[in-house]
C-alpha positions in Angstrom: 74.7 43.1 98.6 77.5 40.8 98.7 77.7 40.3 95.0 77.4 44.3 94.6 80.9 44.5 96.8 82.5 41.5 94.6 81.3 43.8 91.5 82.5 46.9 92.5 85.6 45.6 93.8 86.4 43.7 90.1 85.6 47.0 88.3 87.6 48.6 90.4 90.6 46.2 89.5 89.9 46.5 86.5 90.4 50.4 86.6 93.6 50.2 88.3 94.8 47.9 85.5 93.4 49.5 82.8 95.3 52.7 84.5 98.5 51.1 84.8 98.5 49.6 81.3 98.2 53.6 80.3 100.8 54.6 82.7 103.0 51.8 81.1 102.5 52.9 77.4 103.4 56.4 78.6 106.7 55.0 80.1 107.6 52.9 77.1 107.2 55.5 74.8 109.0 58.0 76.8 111.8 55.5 77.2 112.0 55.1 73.3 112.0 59.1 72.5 114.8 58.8 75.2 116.4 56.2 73.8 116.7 57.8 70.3 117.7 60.9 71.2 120.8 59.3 73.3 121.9 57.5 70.3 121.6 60.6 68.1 124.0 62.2 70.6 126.4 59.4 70.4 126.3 60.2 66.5 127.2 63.8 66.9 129.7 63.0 69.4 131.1 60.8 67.2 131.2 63.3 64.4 132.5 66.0 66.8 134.9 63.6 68.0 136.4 63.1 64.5 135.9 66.9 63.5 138.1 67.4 66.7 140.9 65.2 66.0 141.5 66.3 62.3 141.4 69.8 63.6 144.6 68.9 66.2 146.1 67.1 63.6 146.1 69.6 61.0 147.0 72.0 63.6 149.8 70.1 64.5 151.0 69.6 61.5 149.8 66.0 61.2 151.2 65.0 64.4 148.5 64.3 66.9 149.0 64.0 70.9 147.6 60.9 72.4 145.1 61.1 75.0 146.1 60.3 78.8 144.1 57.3 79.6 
């Protein structure tokens, strides 16, 4: 009976880690979808960014405000 309780209670360890090595892989790869999309964002920010200050400067007729810090 005993070893039937030491059994059970490894297979269920086993379980939880075998569940929290899914739930990890889930996270990971979540976190690296994440993680390109915020860098693609930084790249169209930049590009706005740019797009922007050409705009003002040709606008202003090549004289662009600076930004208040």
């Amino acid at each position: 009976m005993r070893n039937i309780l030491t059994i059970g209670a490894l297979v269920l360890a086993l379980g939880i880690i075998a569940f929290l090595y899914q739930q990890l892989s889930a996270a990971e790869a979540a976190l690296k979808v994440a993680d390109q999309r915020f860098a693609d964002c930084q790249v169209v920010t930049f590009q706005l960014q740019n797009q922007l200050a050409q705009q003002q400067k040709q606008a202003a007729g090549g004289v662009v405000p600076r930004p208040k810090p």
